[in-house]
N, C-alpha and C positions, 0 to 999 in steps of 0.2 A: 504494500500500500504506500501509495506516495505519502510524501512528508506534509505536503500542503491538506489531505484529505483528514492524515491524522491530528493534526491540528485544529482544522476544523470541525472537523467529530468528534473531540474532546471538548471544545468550548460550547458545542450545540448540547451532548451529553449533561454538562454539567447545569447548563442551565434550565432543562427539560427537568430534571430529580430537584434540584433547588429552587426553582422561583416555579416553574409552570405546576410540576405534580401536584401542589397544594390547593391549586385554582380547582383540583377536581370533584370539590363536596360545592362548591358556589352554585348558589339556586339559579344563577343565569344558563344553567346548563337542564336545558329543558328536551324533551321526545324529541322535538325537530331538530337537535342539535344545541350548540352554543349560541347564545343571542351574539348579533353583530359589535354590539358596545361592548361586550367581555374579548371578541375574537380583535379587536382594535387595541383594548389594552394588553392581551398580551403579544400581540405584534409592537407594541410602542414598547415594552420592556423588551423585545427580541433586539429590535432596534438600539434600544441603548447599550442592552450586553453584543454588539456586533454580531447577530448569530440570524437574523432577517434574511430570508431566501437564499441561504447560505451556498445552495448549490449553483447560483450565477455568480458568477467573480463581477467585481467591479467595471472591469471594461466589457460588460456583455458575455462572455465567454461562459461555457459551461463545461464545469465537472465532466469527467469522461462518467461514465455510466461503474466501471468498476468504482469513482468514488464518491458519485451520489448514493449509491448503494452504502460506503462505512459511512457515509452523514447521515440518508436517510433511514436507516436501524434505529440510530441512536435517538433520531427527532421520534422517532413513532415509542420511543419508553410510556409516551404517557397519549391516552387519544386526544388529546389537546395540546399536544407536542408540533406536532403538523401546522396545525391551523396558528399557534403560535409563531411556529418558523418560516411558515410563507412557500411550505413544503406539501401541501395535503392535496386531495382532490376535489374536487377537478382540475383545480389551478393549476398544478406542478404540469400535470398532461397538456394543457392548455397553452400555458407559458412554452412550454415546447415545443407547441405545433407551429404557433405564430413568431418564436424564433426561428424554424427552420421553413418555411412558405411564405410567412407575411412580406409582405411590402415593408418600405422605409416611410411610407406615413403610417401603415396601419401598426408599426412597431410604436410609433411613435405616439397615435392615440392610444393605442387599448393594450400592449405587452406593456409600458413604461408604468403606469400608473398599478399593474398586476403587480411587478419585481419590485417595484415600492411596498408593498403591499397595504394601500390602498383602497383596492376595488377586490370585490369576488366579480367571477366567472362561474357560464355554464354553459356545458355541453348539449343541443338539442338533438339528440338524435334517432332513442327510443324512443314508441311507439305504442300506442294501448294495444295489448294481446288481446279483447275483446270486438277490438275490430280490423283485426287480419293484419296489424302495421308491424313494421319491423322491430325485433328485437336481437336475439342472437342471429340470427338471417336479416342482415341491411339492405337485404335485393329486394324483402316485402316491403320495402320506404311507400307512405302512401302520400307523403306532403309533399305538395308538388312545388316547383317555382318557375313562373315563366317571365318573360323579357316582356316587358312593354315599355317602347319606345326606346329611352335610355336609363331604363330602370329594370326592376324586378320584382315580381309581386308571390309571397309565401302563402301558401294556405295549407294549414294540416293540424293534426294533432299530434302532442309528443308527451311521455309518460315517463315515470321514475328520472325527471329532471334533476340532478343533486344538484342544491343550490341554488336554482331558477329564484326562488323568494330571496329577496335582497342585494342581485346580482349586481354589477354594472356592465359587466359586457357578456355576450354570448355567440356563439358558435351555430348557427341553426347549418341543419342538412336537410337539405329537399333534393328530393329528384327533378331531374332536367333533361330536357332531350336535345342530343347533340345532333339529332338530323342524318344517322344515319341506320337508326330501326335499332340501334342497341340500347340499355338500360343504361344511367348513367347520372349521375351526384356532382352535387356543386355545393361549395361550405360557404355560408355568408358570416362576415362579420357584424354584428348589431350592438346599439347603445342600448343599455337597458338602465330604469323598464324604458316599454316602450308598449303605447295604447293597445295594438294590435298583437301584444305578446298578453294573451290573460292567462293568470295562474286561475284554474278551476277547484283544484284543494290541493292539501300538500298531505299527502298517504301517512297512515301511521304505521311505521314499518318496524322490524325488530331492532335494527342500530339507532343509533341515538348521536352520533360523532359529528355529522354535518350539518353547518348552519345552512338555515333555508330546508334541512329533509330534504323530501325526495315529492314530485312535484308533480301533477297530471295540467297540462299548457295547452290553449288553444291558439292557435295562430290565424287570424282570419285576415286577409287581407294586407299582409304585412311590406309595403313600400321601401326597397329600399335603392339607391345609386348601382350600376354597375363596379365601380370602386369599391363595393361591401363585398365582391366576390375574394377570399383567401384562396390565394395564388390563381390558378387558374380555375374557369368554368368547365364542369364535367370528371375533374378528377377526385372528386369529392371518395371516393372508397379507395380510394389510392393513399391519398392523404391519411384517411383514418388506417388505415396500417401502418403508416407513419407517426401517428399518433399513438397508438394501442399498444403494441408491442412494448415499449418504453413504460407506457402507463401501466400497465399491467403489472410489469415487474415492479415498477416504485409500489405498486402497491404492496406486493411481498415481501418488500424492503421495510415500510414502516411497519405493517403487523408483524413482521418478525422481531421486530425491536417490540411491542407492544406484549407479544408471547414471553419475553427473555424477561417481563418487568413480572406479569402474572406469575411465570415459573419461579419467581426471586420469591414472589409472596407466597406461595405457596410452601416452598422450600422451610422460610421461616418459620410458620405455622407448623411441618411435620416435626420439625427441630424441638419446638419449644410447645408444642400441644401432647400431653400423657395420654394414654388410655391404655388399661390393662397392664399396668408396673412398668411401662417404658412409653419414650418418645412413639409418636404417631411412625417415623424417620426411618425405626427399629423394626417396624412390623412388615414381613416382607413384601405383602402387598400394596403398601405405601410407598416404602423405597425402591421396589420397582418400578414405580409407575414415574417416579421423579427420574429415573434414570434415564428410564424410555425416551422422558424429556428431555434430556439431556444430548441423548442420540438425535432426532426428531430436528431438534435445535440447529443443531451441529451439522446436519443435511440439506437442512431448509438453507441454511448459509451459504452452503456449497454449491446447492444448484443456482440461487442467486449471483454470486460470484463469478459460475458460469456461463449463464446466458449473459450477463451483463460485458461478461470477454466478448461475448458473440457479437453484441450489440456493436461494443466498440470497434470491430471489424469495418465498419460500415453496411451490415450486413441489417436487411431487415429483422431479422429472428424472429417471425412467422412461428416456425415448426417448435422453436427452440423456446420463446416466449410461451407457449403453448404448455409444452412441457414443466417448464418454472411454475406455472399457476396452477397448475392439476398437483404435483409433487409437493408447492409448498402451504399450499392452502388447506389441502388434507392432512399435512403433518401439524399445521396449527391448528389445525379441528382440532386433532389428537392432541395437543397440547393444553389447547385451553380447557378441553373437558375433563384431562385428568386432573388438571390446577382444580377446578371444581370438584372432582370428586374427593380428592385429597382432603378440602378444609369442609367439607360436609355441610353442613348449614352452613355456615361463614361463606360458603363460594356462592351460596345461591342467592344472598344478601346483598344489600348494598353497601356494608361496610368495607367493602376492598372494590377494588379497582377490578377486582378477576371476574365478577360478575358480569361486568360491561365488555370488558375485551371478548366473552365466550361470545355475547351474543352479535359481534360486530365480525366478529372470525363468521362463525354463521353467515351470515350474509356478502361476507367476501366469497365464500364457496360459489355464490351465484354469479354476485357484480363482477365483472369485465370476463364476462363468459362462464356459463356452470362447470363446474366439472365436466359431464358428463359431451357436452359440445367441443370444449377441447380436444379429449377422446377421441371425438368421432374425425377433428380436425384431422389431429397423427393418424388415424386409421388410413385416412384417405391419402395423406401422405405416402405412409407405409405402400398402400397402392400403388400409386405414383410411381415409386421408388422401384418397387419389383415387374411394373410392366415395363419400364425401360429394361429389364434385365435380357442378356441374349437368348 
């Protein structure tokens, strides 16, 4: 690990466990997430301790991906680590996309004021599974956007929004037709709010991490410049591979830090909790289970580490991004439910921290692809891979 990464991930660490961990019993931290005025203050404490979007360097530049990975572990110790450091999602995904496609105005309205951290963003690009739109299959996209004149006009529905409540900029994807009978996507950039973007309600889901929740949007009529197009018209599913891959991992990256905080507490509780003339620690089916973690931990790292090599290739990492979500998300399944079983009532509680991380692990199994759809990804891959064979 470079010098500059560990550095960084020692000042982001430190200040996650000391100033942010504590903010985590404050009643501003409600179902739909943190309220905006708690995720402001401790972005203005991020700020002052120099640890604010830590994985852009000052002249723009970003962290190679092997050391967003040692910073972003350490930001996700607590789930209010992220959103303190300027680190969490959607943003972190987002700030990414529009450093590597946006324009030099569109860096300059909507990326600057994000890596300040300033402003939330949100991704519009799921779709109600009630009425056929797209969700892990972006090809069912049913929001369209067409040209008129020298503009563009949105109409659609979009669902499980994170963050749409409170936003200031957003990412909508509509379908577009490039004129030659193929299927095809085009990413606008928008100031939010904006009249013609309505929040219809905001779901009451099992995680609780993101301000704004997660968001069911109507979009009727939405006007925007042809300059609101990010990078080019039509490449819109191209992009989001560009986006995903990256995002997907970071994701891995902070609940993996998030898992190594529950397993800490967990750990302490079998040390110093009795039953039956010894530690909890002693009896073997406890300290197996901390071990498991231990292992589980130690994996989850590894295959992070790896794709994130892959990333740094310049390589998409499609297949390999794939793999990292399926491998580490199931291993923090396993981690945070044995942290819960371990403390017994205490895990199912809200006096720790391990209650919340179980049930946000939970939900990472689904968010940025289920399990089971990555699977099918490799499967087809693996296809691929053997009908080329001679």
């Amino acid at each position: 690990m470079t010098e500059r990464a560990q550095a960084i991930g020692s000042k982001v660490e430190a200040f996650v466990r000391t100033i942010v961990a504590p903010y985590e019993k404050d009643p501003r931290c409600g179902s739909h997430g943190p309220s905006d005025d708690l995720v402001q203050e401790l972005r203005a404490r991020a700020r002052q301790a120099g640890v604010l979007t830590p994985h852009i360097l000052e002249d723009g530049d970003h962290l190679t991906q092997c050391e967003t990975a040692h910073v972003l572990i350490r930001s996700g110790l607590s789930p209010l680590g992220p959103l303190a450091c300027n680190t969490a999602a959607p943003d972190e995904g987002n700030m990414y996309l529009i450093g590597k496609v946006g324009s030099a105005a569109q860096k300059a309205h909507f990326l600057a004021p994000m890596v300040a951290g300033d402003t939330r963003s949100a991704f519009f690009m799921t779709e109600p599974a009630g009425e056929g739109g797209a969700g892990s299959d972006p090809s069912m996209m049913k929001t369209t956007a067409r040209p008129e004149g020298d503009r563009w006009v949105i109409n659609g529905r979009k669902a499980f929004i994170t963050g749409a409540q409170g936003a200031g900029v957003g990412i909508v994807m509509a379908r577009t037709d490039p004129g030659d009978g193929k299927m095809a996507a085009t990413m606008f950039l928008v100031d939010l709010p904006d009249p013609a973007i309505r929040i219809e309600r905001v779901l009451e889901t099992i995680d609780s991490s993101m301000p704004g929740g997660h968001a069911i949007v109507a979009i009727d009529d939405l006007s925007v410049p042809a300059d609101a197009i990010l990078g080019a018209a039509h490449e819109g599913f191209r992009y989001a591979q560009v986006r995903l891959s990256p995002a997907r991992l970071s994701h891995c990256m902070r609940w993996l830090g998030a898992c190594i905080r529950a397993n800490e507490i967990a750990t302490d509780y079998a040390c110093r909790r009795h039953a039956f003339g010894k530690p909890l620690v002693d009896h073997e089916g406890v300290g197996f289970m901390l071990a498991e973690n231990l292992i589980d931990l130690k994996q989850a790292e590894l295959m992070i580490d790896w794709c994130a090599d892959v990333l740094d290739t310049g390589s998409l990492g499609t297949l390999e991004s794939s793999m990292a979500k399926v491998a580490v998300s199931e291993a923090l399944m396993r981690i945070a439910d044995r942290c819960v079983q371990v403390m017994g009532g205490t895990g199912v509680s809200g006096d720790t921290i391990v209650e919340q991380i179980f049930r946000e692990i939970r939900a990472f199994r689904i968010y940025d692809g289920p399990t089971e759809v990555h699977k099918w990804s490799i499967a087809k891959s693996i296809k691929r891979r053997q009908g080329a064979q001679p």
